[in-house]
C-alpha positions in Angstrom: 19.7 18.9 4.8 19.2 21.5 1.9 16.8 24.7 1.8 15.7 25.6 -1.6 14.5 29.2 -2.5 15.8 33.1 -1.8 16.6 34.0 1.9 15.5 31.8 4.9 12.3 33.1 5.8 10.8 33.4 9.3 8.1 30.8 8.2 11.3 28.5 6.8 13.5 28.4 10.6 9.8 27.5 11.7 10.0 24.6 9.2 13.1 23.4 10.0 12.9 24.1 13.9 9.7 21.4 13.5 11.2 19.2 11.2 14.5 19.0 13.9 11.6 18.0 16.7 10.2 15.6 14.7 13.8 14.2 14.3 14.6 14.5 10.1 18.0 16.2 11.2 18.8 12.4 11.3 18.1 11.6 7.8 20.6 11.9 4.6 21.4 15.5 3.2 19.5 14.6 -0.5 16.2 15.8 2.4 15.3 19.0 1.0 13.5 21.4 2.9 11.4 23.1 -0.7 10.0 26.7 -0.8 6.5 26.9 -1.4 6.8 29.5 -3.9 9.1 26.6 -5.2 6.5 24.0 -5.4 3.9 26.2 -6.6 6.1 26.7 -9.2 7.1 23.5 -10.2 3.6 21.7 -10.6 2.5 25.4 -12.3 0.2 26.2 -9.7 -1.6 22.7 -9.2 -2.8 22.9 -12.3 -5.2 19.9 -12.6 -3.1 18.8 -16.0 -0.9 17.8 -13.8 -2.6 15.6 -11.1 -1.4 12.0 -10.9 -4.4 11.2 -8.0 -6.6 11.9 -5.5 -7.6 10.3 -1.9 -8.5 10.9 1.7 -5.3 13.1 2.6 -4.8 15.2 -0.1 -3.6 15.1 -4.1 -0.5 14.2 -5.8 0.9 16.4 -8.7 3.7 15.8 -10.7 6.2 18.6 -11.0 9.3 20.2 -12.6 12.2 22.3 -10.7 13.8 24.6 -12.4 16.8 22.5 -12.4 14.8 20.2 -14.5 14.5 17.2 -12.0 10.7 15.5 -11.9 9.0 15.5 -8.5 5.9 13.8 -7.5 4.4 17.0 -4.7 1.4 15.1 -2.2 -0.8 18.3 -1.4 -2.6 17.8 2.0 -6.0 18.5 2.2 -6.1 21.4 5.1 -10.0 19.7 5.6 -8.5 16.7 7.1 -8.0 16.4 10.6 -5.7 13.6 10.1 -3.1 15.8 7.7 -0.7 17.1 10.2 -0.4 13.3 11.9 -0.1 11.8 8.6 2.5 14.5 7.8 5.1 13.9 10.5 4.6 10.2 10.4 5.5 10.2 6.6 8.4 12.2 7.1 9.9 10.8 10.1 9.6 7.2 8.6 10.4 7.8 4.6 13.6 9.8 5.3 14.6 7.1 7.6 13.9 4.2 5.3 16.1 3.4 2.1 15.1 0.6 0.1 14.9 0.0 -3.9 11.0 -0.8 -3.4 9.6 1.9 -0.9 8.8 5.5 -2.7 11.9 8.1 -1.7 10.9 10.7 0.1 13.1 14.0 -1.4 12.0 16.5 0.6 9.0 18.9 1.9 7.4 22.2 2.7 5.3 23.4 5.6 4.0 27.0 4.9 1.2 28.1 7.1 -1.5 25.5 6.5 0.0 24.4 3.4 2.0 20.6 3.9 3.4 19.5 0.8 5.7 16.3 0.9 8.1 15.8 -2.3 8.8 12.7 -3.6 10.9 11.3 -6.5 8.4 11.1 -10.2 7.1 7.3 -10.6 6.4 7.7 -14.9 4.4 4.6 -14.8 1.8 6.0 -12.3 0.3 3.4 -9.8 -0.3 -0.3 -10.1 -4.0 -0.1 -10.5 -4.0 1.4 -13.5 -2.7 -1.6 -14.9 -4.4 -4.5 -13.5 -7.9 -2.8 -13.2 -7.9 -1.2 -17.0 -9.1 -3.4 -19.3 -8.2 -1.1 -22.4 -4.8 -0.2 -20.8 -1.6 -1.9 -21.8 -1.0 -5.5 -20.4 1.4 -6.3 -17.8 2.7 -9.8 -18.9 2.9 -12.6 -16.4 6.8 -12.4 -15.9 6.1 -8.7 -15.1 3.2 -9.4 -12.7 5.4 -11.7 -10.8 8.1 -9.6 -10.4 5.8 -6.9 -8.9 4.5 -9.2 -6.4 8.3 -10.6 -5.5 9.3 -6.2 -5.5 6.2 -5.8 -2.9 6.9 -8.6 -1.1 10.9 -7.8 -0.5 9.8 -4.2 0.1 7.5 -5.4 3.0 9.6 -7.8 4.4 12.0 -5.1 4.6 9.6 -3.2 6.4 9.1 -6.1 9.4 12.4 -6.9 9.5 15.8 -5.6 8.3 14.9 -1.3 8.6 16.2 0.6 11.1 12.8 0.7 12.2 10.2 -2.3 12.2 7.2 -0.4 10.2 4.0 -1.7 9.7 2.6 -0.2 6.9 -1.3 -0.5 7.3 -2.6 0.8 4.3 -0.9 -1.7 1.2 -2.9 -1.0 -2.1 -2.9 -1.0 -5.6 -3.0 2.3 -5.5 -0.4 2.7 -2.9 2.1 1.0 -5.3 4.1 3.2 -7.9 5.9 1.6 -11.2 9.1 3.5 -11.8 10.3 3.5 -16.2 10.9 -0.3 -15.8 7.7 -1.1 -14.0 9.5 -2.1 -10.6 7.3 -1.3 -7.8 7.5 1.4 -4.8 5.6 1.3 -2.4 3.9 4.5 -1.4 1.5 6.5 1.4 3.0 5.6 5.1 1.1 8.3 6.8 -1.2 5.3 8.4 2.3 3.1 9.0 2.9 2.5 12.6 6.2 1.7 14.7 7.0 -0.9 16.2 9.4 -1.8 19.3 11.6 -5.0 18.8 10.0 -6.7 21.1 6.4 -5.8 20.5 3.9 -8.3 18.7 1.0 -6.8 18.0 -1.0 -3.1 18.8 -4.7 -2.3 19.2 -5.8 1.2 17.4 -9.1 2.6 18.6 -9.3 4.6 15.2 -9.3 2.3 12.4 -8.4 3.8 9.0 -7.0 2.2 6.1 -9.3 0.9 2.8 -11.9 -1.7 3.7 -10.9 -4.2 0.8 -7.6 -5.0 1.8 -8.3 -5.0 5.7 -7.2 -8.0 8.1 -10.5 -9.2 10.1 -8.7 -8.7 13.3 -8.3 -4.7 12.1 -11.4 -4.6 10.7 -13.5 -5.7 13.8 -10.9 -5.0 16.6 -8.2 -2.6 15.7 -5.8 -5.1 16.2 -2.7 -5.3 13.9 0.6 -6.7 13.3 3.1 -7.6 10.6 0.5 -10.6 9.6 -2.1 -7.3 8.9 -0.2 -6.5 6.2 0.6 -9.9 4.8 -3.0 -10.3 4.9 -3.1 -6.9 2.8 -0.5 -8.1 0.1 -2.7 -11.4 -0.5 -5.6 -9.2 -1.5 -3.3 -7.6 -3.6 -1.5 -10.6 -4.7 -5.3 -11.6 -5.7 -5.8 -8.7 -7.5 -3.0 -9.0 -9.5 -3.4 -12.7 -11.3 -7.2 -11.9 -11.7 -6.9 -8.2 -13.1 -10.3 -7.8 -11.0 -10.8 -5.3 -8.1 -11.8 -7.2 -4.1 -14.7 -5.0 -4.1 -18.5 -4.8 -3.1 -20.0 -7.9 -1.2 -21.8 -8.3 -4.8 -18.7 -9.7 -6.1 -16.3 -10.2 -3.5 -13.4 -11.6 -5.3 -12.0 -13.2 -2.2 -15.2 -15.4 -1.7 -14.6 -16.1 -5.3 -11.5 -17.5 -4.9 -11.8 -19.4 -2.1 -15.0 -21.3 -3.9 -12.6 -21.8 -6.6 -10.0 -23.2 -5.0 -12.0 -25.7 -3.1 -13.1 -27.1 -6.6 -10.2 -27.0 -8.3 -10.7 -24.7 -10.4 -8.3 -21.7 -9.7 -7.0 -21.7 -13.0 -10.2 -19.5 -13.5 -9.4 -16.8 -11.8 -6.0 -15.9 -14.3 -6.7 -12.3 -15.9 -7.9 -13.8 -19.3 -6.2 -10.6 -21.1 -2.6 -13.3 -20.5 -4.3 -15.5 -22.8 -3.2 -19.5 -23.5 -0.3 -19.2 -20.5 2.4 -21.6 -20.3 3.4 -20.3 -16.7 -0.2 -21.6 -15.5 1.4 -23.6 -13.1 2.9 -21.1 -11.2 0.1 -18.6 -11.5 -1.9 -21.4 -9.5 1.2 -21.5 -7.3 0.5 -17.8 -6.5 -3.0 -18.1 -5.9 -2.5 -20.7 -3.2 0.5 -18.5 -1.7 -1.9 -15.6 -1.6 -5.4 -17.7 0.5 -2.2 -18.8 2.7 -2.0 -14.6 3.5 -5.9 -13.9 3.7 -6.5 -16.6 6.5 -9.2 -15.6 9.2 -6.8 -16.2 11.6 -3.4 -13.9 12.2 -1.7 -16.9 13.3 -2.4 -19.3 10.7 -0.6 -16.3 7.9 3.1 -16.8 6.7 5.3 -14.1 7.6 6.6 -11.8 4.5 9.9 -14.2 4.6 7.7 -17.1 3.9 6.0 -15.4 1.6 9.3 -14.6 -0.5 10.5 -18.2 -0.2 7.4 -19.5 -1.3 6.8 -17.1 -4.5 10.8 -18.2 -5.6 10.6 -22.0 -5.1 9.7 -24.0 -8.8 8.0 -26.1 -7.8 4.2 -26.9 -8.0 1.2 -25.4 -5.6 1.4 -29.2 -4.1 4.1 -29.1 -2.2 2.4 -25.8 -0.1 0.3 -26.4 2.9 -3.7 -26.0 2.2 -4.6 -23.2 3.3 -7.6 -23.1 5.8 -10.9 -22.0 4.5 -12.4 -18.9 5.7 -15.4 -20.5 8.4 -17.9 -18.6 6.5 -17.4 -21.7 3.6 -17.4 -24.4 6.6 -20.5 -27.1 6.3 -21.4 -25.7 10.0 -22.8 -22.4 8.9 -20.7 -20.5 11.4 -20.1 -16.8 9.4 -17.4 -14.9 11.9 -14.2 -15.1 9.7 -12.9 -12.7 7.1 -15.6 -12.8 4.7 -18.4 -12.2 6.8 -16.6 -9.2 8.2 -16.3 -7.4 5.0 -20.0 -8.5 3.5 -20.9 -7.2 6.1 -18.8 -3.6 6.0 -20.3 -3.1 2.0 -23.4 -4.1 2.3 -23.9 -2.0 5.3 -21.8 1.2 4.8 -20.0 0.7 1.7 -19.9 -0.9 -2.4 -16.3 -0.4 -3.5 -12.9 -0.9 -2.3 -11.4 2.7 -2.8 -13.2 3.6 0.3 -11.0 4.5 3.2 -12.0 4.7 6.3 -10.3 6.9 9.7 -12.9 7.8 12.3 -14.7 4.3 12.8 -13.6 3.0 16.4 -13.2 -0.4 16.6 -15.8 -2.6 17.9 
């Protein structure tokens, strides 16, 4: 582990005597411990020129050392009762996990109530710019599916071959950087939990993440588990082929394509900025793949392995199980599944999907 800057100051050894608690001596010695003066430095004072984004926990600004190396700096909002948490759990996950899809984590700074975490520059900026921007240059359908498959291996990682099993809780758009040849990182674990080898599932009385991509056994309970997340990535999945936000209950794109599925007619939910496709097949295929994540039920979800296997077979969506439909669409007029849940979380509290949530308790 480096230290950047003049002399080891008193406020330093305290940085590094809580970085050792919270267990980073562990990690690789590319972990830099950054001066403030450093950072301050580096993204000239937080000018606003240089802010990549914005949410709940703080701003991201890109930056320049002096040795001429790009860094992405998170600044945490000192208004947030959640930073410090968020703050140790980034750091003690992202310097223990290496893998070519998750953001890497190069170092950080504590300096009074200033928590900075340093991260290597993503030049494409995040994925929703992309797929939400209709004036914005196109992502092409072979680079669309690639993102999904880099997500997808990124999670699976995640759940299953890390040195710890994470689960990430918060998978977004936004949350997912393009690096100079638009393969994806996945960002933000300060709401990513641990989990033992043998556990299955957790309960969380304080339920944070962003209301759009929730699982309904989060949303309503607190519960979640791997399946949470693969439940996330089929929102996202969603998001991707139709180039439209899951937002307000006004257009919940979810309901949208459930209703089109049914009929037949998924083939109208492809972005139409890909124009005539020949790969319409397979965009279908992807479609099915991601109701097969979004089921009501936990249980009834593939894993992120299945998920992976599913995305790289050639052939058709026929040869995939149906998924089932959400029991809000059912001829019995029961509405307890995943799109009641969040009609009723926007039309009661909230219209857009960029709204995160971390002081609700669970009901």
């Amino acid at each position: 582990m480096q230290l950047h800057g003049q002399a080891q100051s008193q406020n330093s050894s305290k940085t590094e005597a809580a970085l050792k608690l919270w267990r980073t001596e562990e990690s690789s010695t590319e972990f830099t411990l950054y001066e403030f003066s450093e950072l301050v430095a580096a993204t000239a004072s937080f000018l606003n020129e240089n802010l990549l984004g914005s949410g709940g926990f703080g701003s991201v600004y890109k930056g320049k050392l002096r040795s001429g190396a790009e860094i992405a700096v998170k600044r945490l909002s000192s208004r947030s009762n959640q930073g410090l948490e968020q703050f140790k759990t980034e750091v003690q996950l992202l310097v223990k996990l290496q893998h070519t899809n998750l953001v890497r984590l190069v170092g950080c700074c504590v300096n009074e109530e200033e928590k900075l975490l340093v991260y290597e520059y993503m030049p494409n900026g995040s994925l929703d710019q992309f797929i939400f921007d209709q004036q914005g240059p196109l992502l092409d359908w072979n680079q669309r599916l690639r993102i999904m498959e880099g997500i997808a291996e990124g999670i699976l990682y995640l759940h299953k071959y890390s040195r710890v099993r994470v689960i990430h809780r918060d998978l977004k758009s936004s949350n997912v950087l393009l690096d100079k040849d638009f393969n994806p990182k996945i960002s933000d674990f300060g709401l990513a939990r641990i989990f033992r080898s043998n556990m299955m599932e957790s309960n969380s009385k304080r339920i944070a993440g962003t209301y759009a991509y929730m699982a309904p056994e989060y949303a309503s309970k607190g519960t979640f588990s791997v399946k949470t997340d693969v439940c996330s990535f089929g929102v996202l999945m969603l998001e991707i082929v139709s180039g439209k936000r899951n937002s307000s209950s006004d257009h919940n794109m979810l309901e949208h394509a459930w209703q089109l599925w049914r009929e037949g007619r998924e083939s109208e939910l492809i972005d139409l900025r890909l124009g005539v496709c020949s790969e319409v097949a397979a965009i279908v295929r992807c479609i099915k793949v991601a109701l097969l994540c979004v089921q009501d039920s936990a249980t009834d979800r593939p894993t992120m392995a299945d998920v992976l296997a599913m995305l790289a077979a050639i052939d058709g969506a026929a040869s995939l199980p149906d998924p089932k439909l959400p029991r809000q669409l059912l001829s019995s007029g029961v509405t307890t599944g995943l799109l009641e849940i969040r009609t009723q979380l926007y039309s009661t509290m909230f219209s857009v999907n960029d709204v995160s949530i971390t002081t609700m308790q669970g009901r």
